[in-house]
FIKEVEX-954279 format. One record per residue (C-alpha): residue in three letters; x, y, z; residue number from 1. Coordinates in nm, 4 decimals. Example, Ala and Ser with C-alpha at 12.3 -4.5 7.8 and 13.67 -1.06 7.14 Angstrom:
+------+----------+----------+----------+-----+
: type :        X :        Y :        Z : seq :
+------+----------+----------+----------+-----+
:  ALA :   1.2300 :  -0.4500 :   0.7800 :   1 :
:  SER :   1.3670 :  -0.1060 :   0.7140 :   2 :
+------+----------+----------+----------+-----+
//
This chain:
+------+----------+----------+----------+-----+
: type :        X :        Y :        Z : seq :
+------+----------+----------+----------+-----+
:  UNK :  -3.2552 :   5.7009 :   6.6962 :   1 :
:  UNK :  -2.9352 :   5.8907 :   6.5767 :   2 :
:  UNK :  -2.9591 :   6.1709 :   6.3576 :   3 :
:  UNK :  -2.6267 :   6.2276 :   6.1651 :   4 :
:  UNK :  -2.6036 :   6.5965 :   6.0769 :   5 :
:  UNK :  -2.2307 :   6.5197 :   5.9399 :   6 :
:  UNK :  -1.8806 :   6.6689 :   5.9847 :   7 :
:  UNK :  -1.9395 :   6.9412 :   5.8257 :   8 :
:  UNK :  -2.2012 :   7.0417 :   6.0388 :   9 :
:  UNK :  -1.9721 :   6.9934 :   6.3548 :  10 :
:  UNK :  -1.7574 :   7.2531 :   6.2259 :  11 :
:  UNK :  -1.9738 :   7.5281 :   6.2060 :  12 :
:  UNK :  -1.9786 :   7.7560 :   6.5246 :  13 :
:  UNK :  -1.7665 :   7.5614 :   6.7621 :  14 :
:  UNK :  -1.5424 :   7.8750 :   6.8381 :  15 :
:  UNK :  -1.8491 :   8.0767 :   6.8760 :  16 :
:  UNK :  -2.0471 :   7.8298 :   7.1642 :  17 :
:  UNK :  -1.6658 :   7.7891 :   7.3220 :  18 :
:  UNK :  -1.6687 :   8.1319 :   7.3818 :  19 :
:  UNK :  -2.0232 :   8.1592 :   7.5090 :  20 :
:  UNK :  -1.9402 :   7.8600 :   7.7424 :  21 :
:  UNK :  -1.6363 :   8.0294 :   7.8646 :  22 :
:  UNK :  -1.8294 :   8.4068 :   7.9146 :  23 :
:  UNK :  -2.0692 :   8.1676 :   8.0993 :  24 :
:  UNK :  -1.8183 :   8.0090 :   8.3113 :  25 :
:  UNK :  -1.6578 :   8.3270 :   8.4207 :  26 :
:  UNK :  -1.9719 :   8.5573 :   8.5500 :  27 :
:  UNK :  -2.2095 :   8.4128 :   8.7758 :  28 :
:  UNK :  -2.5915 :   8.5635 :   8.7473 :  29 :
:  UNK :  -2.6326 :   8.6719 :   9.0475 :  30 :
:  UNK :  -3.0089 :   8.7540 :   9.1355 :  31 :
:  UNK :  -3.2261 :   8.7488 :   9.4273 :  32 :
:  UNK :  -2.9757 :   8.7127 :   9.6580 :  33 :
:  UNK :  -2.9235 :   8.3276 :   9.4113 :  34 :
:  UNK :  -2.6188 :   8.2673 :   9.3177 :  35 :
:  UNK :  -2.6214 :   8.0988 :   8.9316 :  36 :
:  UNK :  -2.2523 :   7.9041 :   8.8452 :  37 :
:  UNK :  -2.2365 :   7.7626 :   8.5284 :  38 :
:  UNK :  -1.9287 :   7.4750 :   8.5822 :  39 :
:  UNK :  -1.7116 :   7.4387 :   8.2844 :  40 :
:  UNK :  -1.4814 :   7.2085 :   8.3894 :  41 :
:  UNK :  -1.4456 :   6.8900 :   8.5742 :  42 :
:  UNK :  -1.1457 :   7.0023 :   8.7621 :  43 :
:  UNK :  -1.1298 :   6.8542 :   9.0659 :  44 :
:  UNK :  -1.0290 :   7.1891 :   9.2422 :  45 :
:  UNK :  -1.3390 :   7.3392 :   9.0884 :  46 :
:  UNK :  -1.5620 :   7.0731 :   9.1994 :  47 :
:  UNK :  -1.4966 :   7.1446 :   9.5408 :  48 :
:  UNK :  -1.5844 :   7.4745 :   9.5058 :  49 :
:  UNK :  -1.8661 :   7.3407 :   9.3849 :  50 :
:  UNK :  -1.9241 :   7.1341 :   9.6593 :  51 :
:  UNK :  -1.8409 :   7.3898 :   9.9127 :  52 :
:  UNK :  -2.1340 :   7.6149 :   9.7879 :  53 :
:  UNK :  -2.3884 :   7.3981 :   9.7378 :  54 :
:  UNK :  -2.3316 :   7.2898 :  10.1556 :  55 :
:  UNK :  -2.3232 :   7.6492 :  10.2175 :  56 :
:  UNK :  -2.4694 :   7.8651 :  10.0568 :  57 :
:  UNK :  -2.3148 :   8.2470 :   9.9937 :  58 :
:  UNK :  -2.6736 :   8.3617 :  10.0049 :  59 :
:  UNK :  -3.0416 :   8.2647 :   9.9976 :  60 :
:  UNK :  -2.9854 :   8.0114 :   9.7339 :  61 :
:  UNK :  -2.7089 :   7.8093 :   9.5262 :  62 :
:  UNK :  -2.8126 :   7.6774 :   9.1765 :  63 :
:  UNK :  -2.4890 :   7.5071 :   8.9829 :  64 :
:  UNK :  -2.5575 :   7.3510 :   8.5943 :  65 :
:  UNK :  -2.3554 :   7.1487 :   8.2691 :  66 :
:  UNK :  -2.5806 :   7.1511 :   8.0364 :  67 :
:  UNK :  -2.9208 :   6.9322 :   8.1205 :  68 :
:  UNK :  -2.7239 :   6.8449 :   8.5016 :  69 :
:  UNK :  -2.7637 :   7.0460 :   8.7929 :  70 :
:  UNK :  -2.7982 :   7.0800 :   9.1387 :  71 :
:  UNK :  -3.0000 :   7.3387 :   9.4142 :  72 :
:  UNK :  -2.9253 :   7.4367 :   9.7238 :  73 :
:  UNK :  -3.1346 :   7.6836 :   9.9323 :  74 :
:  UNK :  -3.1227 :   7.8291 :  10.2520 :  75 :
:  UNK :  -3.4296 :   7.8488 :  10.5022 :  76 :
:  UNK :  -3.5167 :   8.0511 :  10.7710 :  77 :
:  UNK :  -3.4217 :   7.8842 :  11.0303 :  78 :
:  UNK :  -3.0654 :   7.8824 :  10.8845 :  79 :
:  UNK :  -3.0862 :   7.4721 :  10.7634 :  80 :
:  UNK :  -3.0031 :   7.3956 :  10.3875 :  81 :
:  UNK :  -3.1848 :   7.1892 :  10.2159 :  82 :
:  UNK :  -3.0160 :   7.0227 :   9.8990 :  83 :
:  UNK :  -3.1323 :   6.9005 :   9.5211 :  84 :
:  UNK :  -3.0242 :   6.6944 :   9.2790 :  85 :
:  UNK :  -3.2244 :   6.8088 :   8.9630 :  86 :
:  UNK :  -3.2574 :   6.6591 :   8.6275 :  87 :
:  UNK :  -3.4759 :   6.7665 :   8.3602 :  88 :
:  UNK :  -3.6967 :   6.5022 :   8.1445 :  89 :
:  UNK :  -3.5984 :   6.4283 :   7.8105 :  90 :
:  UNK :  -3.4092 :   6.7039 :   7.8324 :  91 :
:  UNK :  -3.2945 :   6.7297 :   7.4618 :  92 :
:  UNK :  -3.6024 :   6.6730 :   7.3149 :  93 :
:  UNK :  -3.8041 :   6.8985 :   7.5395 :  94 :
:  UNK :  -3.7327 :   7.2045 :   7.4031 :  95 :
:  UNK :  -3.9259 :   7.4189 :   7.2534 :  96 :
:  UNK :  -3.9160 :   7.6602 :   6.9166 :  97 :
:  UNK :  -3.8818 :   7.9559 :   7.1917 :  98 :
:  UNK :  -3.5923 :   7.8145 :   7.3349 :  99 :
:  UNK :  -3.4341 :   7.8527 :   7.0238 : 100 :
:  UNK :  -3.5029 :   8.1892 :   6.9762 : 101 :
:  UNK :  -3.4317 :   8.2852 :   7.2809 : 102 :
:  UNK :  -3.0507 :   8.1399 :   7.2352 : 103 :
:  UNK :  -3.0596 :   8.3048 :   6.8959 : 104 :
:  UNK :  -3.0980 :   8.6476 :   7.1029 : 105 :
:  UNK :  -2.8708 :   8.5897 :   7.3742 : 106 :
:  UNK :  -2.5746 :   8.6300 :   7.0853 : 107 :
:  UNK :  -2.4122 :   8.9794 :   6.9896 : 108 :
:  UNK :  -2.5814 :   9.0953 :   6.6693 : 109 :
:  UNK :  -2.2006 :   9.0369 :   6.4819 : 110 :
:  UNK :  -2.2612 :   8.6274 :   6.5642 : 111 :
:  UNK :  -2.6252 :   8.6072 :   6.4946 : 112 :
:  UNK :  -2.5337 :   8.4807 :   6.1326 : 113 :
:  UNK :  -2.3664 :   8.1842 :   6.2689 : 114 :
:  UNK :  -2.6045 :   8.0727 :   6.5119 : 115 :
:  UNK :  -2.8743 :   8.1585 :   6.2720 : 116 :
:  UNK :  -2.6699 :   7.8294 :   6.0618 : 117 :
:  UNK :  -2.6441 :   7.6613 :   6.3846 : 118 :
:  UNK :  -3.0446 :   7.6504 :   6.4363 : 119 :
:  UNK :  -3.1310 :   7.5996 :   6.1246 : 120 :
:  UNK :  -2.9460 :   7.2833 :   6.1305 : 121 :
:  UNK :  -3.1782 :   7.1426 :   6.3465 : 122 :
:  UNK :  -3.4606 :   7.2302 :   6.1539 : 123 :
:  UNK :  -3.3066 :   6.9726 :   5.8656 : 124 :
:  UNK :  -3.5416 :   6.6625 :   5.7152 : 125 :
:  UNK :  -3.4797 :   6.3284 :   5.8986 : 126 :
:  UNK :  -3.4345 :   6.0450 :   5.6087 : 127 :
:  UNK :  -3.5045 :   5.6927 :   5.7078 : 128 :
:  UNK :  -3.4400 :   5.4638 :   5.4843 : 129 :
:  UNK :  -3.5467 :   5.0842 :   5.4188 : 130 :
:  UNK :  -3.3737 :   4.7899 :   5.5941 : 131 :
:  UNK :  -3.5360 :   4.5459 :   5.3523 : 132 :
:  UNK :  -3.2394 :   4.4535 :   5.1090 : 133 :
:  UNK :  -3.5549 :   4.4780 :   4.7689 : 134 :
:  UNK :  -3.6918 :   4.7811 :   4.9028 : 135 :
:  UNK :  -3.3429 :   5.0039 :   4.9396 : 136 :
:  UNK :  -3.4329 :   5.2760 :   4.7331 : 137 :
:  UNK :  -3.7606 :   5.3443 :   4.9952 : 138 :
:  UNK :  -3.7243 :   5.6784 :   5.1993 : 139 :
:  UNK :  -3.9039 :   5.8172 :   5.4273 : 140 :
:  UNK :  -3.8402 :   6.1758 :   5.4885 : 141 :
:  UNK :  -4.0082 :   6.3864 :   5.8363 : 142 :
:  UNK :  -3.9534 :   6.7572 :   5.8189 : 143 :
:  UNK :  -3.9601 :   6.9140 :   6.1912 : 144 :
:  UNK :  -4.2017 :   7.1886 :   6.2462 : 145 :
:  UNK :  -3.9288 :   7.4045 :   6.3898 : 146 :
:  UNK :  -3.5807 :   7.3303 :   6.5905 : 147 :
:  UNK :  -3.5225 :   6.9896 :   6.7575 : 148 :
:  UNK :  -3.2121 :   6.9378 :   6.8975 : 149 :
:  UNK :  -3.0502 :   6.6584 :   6.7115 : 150 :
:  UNK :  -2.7917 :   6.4189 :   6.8458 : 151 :
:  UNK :  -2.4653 :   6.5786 :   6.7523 : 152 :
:  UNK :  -2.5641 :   6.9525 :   6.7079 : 153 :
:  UNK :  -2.2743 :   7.1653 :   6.8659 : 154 :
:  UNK :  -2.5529 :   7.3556 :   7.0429 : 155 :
:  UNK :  -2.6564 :   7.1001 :   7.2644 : 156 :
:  UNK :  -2.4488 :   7.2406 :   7.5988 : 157 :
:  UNK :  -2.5332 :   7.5899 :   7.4899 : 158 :
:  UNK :  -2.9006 :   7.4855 :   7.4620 : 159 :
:  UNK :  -2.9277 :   7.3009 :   7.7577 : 160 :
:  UNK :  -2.7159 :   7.5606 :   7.9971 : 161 :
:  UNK :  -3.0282 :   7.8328 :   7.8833 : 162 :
:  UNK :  -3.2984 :   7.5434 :   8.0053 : 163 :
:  UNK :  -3.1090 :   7.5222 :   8.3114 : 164 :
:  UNK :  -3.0614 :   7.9511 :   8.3336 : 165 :
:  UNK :  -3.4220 :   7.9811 :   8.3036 : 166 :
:  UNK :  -3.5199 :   7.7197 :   8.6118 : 167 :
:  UNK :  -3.2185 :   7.8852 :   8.8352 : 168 :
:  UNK :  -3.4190 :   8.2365 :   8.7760 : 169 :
:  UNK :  -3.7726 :   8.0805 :   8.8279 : 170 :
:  UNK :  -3.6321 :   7.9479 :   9.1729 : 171 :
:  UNK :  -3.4673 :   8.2754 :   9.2841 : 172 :
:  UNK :  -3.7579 :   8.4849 :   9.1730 : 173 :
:  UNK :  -4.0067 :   8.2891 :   9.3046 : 174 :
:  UNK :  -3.8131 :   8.0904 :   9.5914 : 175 :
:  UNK :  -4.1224 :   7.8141 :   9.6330 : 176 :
:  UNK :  -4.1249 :   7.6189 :   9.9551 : 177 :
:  UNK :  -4.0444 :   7.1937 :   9.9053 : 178 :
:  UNK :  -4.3842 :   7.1050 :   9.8304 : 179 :
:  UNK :  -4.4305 :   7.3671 :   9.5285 : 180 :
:  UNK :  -4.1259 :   7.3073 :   9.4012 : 181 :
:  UNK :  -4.1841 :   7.0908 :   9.1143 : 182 :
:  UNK :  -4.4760 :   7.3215 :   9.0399 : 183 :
:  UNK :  -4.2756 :   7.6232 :   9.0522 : 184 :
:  UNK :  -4.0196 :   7.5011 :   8.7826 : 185 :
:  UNK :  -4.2881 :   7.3742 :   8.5688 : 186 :
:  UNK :  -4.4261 :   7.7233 :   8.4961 : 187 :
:  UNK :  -4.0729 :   7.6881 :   8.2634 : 188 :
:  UNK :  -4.2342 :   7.4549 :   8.0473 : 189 :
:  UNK :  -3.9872 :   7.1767 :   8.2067 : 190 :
:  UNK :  -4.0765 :   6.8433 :   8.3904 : 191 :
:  UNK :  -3.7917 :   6.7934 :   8.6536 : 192 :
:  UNK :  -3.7077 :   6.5416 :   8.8906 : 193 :
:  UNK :  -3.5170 :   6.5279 :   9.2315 : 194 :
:  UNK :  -3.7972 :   6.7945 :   9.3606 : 195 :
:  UNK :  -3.7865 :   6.6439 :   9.6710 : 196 :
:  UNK :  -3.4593 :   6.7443 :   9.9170 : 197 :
:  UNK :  -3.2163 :   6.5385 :   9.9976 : 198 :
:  UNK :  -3.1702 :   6.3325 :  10.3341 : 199 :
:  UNK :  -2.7840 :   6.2659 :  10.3541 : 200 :
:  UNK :  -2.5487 :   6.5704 :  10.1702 : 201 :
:  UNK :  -2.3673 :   6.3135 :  10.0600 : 202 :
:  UNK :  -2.6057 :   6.2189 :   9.7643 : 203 :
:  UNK :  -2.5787 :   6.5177 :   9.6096 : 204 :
:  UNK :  -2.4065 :   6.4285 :   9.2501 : 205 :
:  UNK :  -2.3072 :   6.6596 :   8.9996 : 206 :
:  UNK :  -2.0843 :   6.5316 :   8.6880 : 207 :
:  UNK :  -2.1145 :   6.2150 :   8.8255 : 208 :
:  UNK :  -1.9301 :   6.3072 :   9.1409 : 209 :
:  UNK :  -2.0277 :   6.3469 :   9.4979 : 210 :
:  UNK :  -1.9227 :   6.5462 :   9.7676 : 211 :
:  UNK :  -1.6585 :   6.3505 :  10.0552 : 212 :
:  UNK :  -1.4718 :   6.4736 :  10.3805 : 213 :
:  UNK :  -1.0832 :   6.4550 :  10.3061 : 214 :
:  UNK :  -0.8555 :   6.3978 :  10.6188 : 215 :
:  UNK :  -0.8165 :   6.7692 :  10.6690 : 216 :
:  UNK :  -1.1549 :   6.8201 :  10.7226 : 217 :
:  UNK :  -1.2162 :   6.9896 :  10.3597 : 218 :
:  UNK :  -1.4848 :   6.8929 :  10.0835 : 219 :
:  UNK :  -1.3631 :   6.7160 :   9.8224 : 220 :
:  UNK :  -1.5566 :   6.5358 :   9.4742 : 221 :
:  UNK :  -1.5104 :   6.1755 :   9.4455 : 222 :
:  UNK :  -1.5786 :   5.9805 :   9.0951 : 223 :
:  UNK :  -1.9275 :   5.7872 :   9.2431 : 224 :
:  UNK :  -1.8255 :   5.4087 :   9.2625 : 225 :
:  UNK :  -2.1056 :   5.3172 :   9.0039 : 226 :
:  UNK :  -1.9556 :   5.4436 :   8.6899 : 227 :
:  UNK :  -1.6443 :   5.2374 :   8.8023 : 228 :
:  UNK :  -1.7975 :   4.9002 :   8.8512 : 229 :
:  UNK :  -2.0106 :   4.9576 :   8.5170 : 230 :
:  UNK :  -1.6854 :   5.0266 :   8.3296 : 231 :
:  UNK :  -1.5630 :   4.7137 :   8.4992 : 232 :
:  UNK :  -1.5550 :   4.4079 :   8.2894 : 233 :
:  UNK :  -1.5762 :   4.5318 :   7.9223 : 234 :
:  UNK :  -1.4115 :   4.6671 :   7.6793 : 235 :
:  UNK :  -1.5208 :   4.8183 :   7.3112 : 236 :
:  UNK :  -1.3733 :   4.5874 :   7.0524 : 237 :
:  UNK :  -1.0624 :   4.3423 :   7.1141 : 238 :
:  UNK :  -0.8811 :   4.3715 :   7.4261 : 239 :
:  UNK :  -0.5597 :   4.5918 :   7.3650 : 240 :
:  UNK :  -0.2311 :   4.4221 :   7.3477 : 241 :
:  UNK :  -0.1170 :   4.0910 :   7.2728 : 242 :
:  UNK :  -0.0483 :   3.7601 :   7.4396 : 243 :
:  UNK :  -0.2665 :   3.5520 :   7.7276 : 244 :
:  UNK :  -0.6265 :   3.7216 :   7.7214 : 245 :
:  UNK :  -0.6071 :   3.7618 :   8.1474 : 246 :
:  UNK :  -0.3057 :   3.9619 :   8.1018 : 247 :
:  UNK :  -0.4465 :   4.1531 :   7.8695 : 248 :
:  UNK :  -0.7202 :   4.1793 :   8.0717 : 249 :
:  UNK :  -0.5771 :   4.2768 :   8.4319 : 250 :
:  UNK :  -0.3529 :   4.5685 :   8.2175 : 251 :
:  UNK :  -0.6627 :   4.7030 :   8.1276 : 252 :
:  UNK :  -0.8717 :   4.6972 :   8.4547 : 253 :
:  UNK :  -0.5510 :   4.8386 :   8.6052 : 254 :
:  UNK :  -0.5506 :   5.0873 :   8.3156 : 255 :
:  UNK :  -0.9416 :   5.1627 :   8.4348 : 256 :
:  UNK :  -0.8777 :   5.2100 :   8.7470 : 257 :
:  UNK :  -0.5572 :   5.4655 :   8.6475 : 258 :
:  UNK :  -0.8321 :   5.6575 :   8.4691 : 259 :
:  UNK :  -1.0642 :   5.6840 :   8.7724 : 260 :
:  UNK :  -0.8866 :   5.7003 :   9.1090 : 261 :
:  UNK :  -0.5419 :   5.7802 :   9.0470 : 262 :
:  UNK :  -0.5357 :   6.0795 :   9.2376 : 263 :
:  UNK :  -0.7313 :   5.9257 :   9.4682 : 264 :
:  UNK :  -0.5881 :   5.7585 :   9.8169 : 265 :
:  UNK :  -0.8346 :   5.5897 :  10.0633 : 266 :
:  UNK :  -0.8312 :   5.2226 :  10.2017 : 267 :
:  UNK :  -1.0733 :   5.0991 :   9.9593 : 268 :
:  UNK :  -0.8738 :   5.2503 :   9.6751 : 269 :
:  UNK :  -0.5632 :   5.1686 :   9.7873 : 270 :
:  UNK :  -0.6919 :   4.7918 :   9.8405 : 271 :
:  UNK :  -0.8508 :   4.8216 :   9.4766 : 272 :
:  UNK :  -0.4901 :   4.9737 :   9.3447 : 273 :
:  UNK :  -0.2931 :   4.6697 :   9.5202 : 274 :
:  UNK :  -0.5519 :   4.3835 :   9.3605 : 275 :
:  UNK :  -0.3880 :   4.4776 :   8.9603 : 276 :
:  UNK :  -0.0573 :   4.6083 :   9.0847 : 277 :
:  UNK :  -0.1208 :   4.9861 :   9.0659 : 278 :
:  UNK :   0.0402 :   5.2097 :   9.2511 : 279 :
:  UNK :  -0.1168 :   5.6268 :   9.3698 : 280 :
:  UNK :  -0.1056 :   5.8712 :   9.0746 : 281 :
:  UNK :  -0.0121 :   5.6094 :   8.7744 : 282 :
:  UNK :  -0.1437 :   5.6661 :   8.4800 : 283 :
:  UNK :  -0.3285 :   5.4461 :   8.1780 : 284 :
:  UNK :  -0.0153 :   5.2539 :   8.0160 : 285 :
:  UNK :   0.0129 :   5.3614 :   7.6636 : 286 :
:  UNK :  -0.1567 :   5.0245 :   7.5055 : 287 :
:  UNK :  -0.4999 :   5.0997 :   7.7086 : 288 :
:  UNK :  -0.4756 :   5.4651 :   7.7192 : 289 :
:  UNK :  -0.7267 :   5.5171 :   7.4028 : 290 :
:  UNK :  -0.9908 :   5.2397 :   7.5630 : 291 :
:  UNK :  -0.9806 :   5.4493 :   7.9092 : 292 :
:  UNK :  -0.8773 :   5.7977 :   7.7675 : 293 :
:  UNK :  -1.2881 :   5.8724 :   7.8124 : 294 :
:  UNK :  -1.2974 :   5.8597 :   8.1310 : 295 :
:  UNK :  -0.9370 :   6.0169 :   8.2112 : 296 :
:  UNK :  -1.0613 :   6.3127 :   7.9936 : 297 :
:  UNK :  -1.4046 :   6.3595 :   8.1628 : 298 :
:  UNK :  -1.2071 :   6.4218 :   8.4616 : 299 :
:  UNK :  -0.9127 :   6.6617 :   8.5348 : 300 :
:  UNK :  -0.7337 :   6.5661 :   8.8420 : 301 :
:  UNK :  -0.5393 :   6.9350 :   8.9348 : 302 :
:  UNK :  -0.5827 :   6.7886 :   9.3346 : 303 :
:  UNK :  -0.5154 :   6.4886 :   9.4856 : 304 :
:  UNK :  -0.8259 :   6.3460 :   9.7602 : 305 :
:  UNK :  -0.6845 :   6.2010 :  10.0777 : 306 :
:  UNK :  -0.9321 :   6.0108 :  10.2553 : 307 :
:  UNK :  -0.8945 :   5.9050 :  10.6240 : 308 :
:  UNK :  -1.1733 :   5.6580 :  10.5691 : 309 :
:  UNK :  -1.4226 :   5.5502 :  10.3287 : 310 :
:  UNK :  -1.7375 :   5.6400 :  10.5188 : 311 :
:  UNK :  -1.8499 :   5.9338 :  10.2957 : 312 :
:  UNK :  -1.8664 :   5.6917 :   9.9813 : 313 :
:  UNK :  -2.0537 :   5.3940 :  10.2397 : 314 :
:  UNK :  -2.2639 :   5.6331 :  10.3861 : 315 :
:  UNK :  -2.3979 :   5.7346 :  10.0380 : 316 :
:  UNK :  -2.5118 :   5.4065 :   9.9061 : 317 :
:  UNK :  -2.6487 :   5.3457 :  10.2346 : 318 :
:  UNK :  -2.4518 :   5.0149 :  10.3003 : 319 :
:  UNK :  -2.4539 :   4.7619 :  10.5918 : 320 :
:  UNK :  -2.1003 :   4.6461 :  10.7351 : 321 :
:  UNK :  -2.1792 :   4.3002 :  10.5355 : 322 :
:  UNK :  -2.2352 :   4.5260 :  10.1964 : 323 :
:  UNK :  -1.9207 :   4.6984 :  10.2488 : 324 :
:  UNK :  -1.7384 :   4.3265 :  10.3452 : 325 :
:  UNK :  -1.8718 :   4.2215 :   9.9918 : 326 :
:  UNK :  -1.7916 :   4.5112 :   9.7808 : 327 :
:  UNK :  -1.3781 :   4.4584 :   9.9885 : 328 :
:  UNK :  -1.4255 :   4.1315 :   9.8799 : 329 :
:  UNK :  -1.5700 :   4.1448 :   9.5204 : 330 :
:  UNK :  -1.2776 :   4.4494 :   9.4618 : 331 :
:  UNK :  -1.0012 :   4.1937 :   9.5311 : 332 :
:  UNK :  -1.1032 :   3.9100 :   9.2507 : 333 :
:  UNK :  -0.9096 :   3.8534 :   8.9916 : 334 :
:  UNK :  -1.0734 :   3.8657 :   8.6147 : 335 :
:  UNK :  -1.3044 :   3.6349 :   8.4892 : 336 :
:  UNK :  -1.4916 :   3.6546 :   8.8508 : 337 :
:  UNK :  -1.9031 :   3.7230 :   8.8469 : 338 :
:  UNK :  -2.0407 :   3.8410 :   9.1657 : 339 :
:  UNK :  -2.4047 :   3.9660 :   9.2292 : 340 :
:  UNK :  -2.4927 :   4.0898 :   9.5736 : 341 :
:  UNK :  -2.6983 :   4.3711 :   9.7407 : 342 :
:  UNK :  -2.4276 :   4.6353 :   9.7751 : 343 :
:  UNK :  -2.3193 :   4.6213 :   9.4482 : 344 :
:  UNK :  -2.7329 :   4.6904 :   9.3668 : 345 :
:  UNK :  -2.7395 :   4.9527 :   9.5997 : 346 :
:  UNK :  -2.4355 :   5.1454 :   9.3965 : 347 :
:  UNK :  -2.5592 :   5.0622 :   9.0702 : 348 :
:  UNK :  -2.9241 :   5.1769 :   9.1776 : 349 :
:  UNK :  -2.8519 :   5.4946 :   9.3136 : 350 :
:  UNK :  -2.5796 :   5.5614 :   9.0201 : 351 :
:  UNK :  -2.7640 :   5.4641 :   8.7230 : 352 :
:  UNK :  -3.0848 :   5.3046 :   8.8188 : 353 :
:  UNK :  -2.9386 :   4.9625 :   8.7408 : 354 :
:  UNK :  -3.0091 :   4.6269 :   8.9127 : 355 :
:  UNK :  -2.7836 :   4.3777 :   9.0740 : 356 :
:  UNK :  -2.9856 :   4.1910 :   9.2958 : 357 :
:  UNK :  -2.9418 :   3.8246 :   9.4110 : 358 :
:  UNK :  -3.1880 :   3.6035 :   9.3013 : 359 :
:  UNK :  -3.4882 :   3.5383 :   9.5466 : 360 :
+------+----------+----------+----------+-----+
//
């Protein structure tokens, strides 16, 4: 369900959670000898960085978060590194009244009016009303017993980055070994998954990126293939343009692809660039911009990724040399073409939990 807390609403403390995300963003909690990074943006130059930490370390541990994503890296004693991809449970409806106050403390006393508004917000009635066209006038109204973080609130990142504080301090105070880790973070009052390490560094994934070796040798993020191939073959409302529906159609997969691997040069991009006509660092023509301006925006491309090869993004999915014959082949059809087969399952699996399998 979608709670509508209206425009109004979205205009009330947006200058002051801006400035708490950028005091965030610019001083690291260091404690324990754990580094905490709160990642602003999705530059690509500060995803590296990113990247580059979480591999090594710059001290016993390395705990990055936006909002309810994050990822843990920790050193052990005998110098190895083991790596976590953590996600909290229901994140947004999780939290409790003391979360609330806590975020209502972590404000200067000068800006406690505000977020004072801000909470109270989500402490508003929900109002359901009848879908029965004789019973319109019937309304139901459910008043929460404190804070509940409604779809829309403008504190959701803030709210979410102080879940994610909270576990980064639990596991640099208390630094549990694998098998109490899950434990350990529950004493937060959170359910997390991804408890378990990670066997291949390269499926770590933070904002939907994972970590790849350029041809220089340096770490680099890379847009996982998933959240290409389910962008792939829609489009929200009427297809932009006018004129013969393919063409329409090949402008805008060419204008998807613009959005997602433009700055990106490899010989399965390249391959998927030469399919619509596309050439490296082109971007969304102006009739498709707004239909592929969401995913342009969640990324900011300040470096271009050179890839010698594509056996980072394989080796991640796990992929036989058939799978990765397939996913050459099913990259190279033109529109209109539907294709089910167990690499694309593997990506869509690992990326979003989603199924593609052939048929038994």
């Amino acid at each position: 369900m979608i709670a509508d807390l209206g425009v109004g609403a979205s205009l009330v403390g947006f200058r002051l959670l801006e400035m708490l995300k950028r005091a965030q963003n610019e001083e690291d909690l260091e404690i324990n000898d754990h580094t905490l990074h709160f990642c602003k943006s999705p530059q690509t130059s500060e995803l590296s960085k990113v990247f580059k930490n979480l591999l090594n370390p710059p001290g016993k541990g390395y705990f990055v978060f936006f909002s309810d994503d994050s990822c843990y890296s920790r050193r052990r004693p005998d110098g190895s590194v083991e790596l976590f991809n953590l996600d909290i449970s229901s994140c947004d409806s999780s939290h409790t009244n003391l979360l609330f106050d806590l975020l209502y403390e972590c404000v200067p006393s000068r800006f406690k009016n505000q977020m004072g508004w801000l909470i109270r917000q989500c402490t508003a009635p929900l109002k359901l009303k009848s879908c029965v066209e004789k019973n319109k006038k019937d309304v139901l109204l459910f008043y929460p017993n404190g804070p509940r973080l409604f779809t829309g609130s403008t504190l959701t990142t803030a709210i979410n980055n102080l879940a994610n504080i909270l576990i980064g301090v639990q596991l640099a105070l208390v630094n549990p070994d694998t098998k109490d880790l899950a434990s350990c973070i529950a004493e937060t009052g959170y359910i997390v998954t991804g408890t378990e390490p990670l066997k291949n560094f390269r499926e770590l994934q933070f904002l939907k990126n994972s970590p790849v070796i350029d041809r220089n040798g340096e770490i680099k993020p890379l847009l996982n293939l998933g959240v290409f191939l389910r962008a792939s073959g829609v489009c929200r409302g009427d297809l932009p343009g006018r004129g013969n529906v393919r063409d329409r159609a090949r402008r805008f997969q060419k204008g998807l692809i613009n959005s997602c691997y433009s700055h990106v040069s490899s010989p399965f991009f390249d391959m998927m660039r030469s399919t619509f006509h596309s050439t490296k660092g082109e971007l969304p023509t102006r009739e498709v911009v707004n239909f592929t301006n969401d995913l342009a925006f969640k990324q900011i491309k300040d470096v271009n990724v050179e890839l010698a090869n594509d056996d980072d993004m394989f080796s991640r999915y796990n992929l036989t040399s058939a799978e990765i014959e397939e996913l050459k082949l099913f990259i190279q059809q033109d529109v209109g073409t539907i294709m089910v087969s167990s690499g694309l399952d593997k990506v869509l699996t690992l990326d979003y939990g989603l199924r593609c399998a052939p048929a038994a």
